[in-house]
Phi, psi and omega in degrees: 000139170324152148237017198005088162053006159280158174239020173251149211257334172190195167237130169247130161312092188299333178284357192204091180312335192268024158233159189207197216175151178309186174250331163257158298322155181273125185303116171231066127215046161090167157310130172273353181235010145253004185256141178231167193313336173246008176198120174279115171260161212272170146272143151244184179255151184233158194215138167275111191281302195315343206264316218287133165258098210293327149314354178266317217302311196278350179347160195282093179350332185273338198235349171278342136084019200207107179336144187282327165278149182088128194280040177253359198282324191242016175320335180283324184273021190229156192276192203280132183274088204267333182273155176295184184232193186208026163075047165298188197025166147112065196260161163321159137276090159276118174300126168296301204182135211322102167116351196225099160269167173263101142277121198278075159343309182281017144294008196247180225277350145259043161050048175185162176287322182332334189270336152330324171291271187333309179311323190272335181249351174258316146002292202298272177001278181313316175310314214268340203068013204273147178303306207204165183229162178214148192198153164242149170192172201275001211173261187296319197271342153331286169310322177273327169295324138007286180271330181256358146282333145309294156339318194228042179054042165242128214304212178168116166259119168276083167252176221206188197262188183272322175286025186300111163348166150278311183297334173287336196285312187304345169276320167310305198284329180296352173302315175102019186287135154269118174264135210211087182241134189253165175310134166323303196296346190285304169015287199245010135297338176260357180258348188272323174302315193289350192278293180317309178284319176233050170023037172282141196255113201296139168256322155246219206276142185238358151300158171305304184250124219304083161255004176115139165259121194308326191265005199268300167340330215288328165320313172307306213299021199245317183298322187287320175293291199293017195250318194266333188278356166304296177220061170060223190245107191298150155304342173193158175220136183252121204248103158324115188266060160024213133259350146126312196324327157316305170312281197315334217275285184329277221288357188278311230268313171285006148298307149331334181280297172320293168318333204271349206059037171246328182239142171252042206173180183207129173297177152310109156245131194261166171227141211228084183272175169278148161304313169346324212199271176072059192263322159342293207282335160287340169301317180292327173293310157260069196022071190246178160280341187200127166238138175287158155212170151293121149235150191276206194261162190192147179281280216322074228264336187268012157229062174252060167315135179256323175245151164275173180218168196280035189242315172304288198329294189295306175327297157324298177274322132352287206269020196069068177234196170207161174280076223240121111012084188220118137324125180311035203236290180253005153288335173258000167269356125324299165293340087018289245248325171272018183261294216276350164292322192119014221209098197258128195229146159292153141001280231250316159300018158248026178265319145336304154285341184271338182280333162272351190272329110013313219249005171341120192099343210266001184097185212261164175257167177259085190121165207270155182267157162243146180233119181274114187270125203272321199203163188313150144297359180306302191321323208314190154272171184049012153309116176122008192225106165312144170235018196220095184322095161358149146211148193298139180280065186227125164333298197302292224283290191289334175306296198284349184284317220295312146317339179254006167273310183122034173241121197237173155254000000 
């Protein structure tokens, strides 16, 4: 089988390191011989590190002489990029305010970091020969499974909640996606008949407890490379949270630096969930591999997790990092504050800025911090339904909107 310029060499078990597993097929229900009915632990993919020649890969973003899109800029470390692509990564670094970056996520070509996961797992899919891929989700990974099953000519099945944005449903039918949306709890027992009876290739979780498509994270660890070839090594990155795979992606990828003898560290990567739920932060508290929660009700609708997966846990704790808790309170005073940046954001995807803005007071960090921004403001709910009250084309009439905005002459 092709490996188009990968060096990766099998799948490893997180729950047990000394067991590992071919690289075909790629596991999407977990290590089979540590996971029990109620609880999964996930595979990564391993690479011969020894091979990659990490000064050309990593070369300075100014010197590199290589398009900024497309995750092929990072093929030896990824597993093999067998579907075409549509130039994901190589999104921006905004400075917020001296020392406090954005990574801006909705720059890539369905507007959320999903499509680095998608780039990996369709990938798989072309690898494996499967017809078609299927995946459940509230939203962003829906839309990007979508385009690169499009892309790479294979059907895509969604299912999705009952409460589907319109504007996400209408981008998922442009896809040509068959969407299906269901009760939530129906969700991954109707997604688990169909990988069985018609032999669609799962692009997410098929477990109690999250673990995942083995080859999909592997995609994230590229926000990490393009972060050091940007501004080194940060003192900490604040990562909107889940089911975590964003995380582990992040904190996988400066490890990989590290091991390569390139970053002499690994930041803080803190994870930064709705309070709704937070389940991440309940593993961590209690010192679990996973946890279920009740979630309550929250606009954040795409990281309203009811379970965590043991891929946050190791991160987390792996880098020194915490789990943090933020309210719809304080995600829309985040998303508020980067829209006034210039940076029109989801919800949920301010959690990033709102999980460092929490921690205010708390002492200095060693080094400039990144708040990883996940996705377009397209996404929220109620997008697509004019707010904005007419006004009569009369002097007077634009004079008092103008005025009651605080713009006077």
């Amino acid at each position: 089988m092709a490996t188009d310029g990968s060096l990766a060499t099998g799948q490893r078990s997180l729950g047990d390191p000394t067991l590992d597993y071919p690289l075909w097929p790629p596991l999407t229900a977990g290590c089979p011989r540590t996971g029990t009915p109620d609880l999964g632990y996930p595979v990564e993919v391993d690479y011969a590190y020894q091979k990659a020649d990490a000064a050309a890969l990593f070369a300075p973003a100014a010197d590199a002489g290589a398009p900024r899109g497309g995750l092929e800029r990072w093929a030896p470390l990824l597993p093999p990029l067998l579907a075409p692509g549509l130039g994901e990564g190589g999104t921006p670094l905004v400075e917020l305010e001296p020392g406090v970056y954005v990574k801006d996520e909705a720059r890539n070509p369905t507007w959320s970091h999903k499509d680095r996961l998608n780039r990996c797992t369709t990938s798989a899919a072309v690898g494996v020969g499967a017809p078609g891929i299927a995946v459940a989700s509230s939203g962003n990974h829906g839309a990007s499974a979508a385009a690169y099953a499009a892309r790479a000519g294979l059907r895509c099945v969604v299912f999705t909640g009952p409460d589907l944005p319109p504007a996400v449903d209408a981008f998922l039918n442009a896809y040509g996606a068959v969407v299906l949306p269901v009760p939530w709890e129906a969700r991954w027992p109707l997604l688990r008949q169909v990988v069985d009876r018609l032999g669609l290739h799962p692009v997410s979780n098929l477990t109690a407890t999250h673990t995942g498509h083995a080859y999909g994270p592997e995609g994230y660890k590229t926000v990490a490379y393009e972060i050091f070839r940007d501004i080194g090594v940060p003192g900490a990155v604040f990562v909107p949270t889940g089911y975590g795979e964003l995380l582990f992606g992040v904190w996988k990828g400066f490890s990989e630096l590290h091991r390569l003898g390139l970053a002499d560290r690994v930041p803080r990567i803190h994870a930064c969930e709705s309070a709704a739920g937070a389940p991440l932060a309940q593993a961590v508290r209690q010192g679990l591999p996973a946890a279920r929660v009740a979630v309550g009700p929250s606009e954040a609708y795409s990281i309203g997790s009811p379970v965590s997966g043991y891929r946050g846990v190791v991160a987390v704790r792996a880098s020194g990092g915490r789990a943090l808790a933020l309210d719809d309170g304080q995600l829309a005073a985040a998303q508020s504050e980067l829209a006034r940046a210039g940076l029109w954001t989801e919800l949920s995807a301010a959690a990033g800025l709102a999980g460092l803005r929490s921690l205010h007071g708390e002492g200095p960090v060693d080094g400039p911090v990144v708040c990883v921004s996940t996705s377009s403001g397209f996404k929220d709910r109620g997008v697509g339904t004019r707010s904005t009250e007419p006004v009569t084309p009369e002097w007077e009439d634009v004079r008092h909107r103008l005025h009651a905005a605080g713009i006077r002459g």
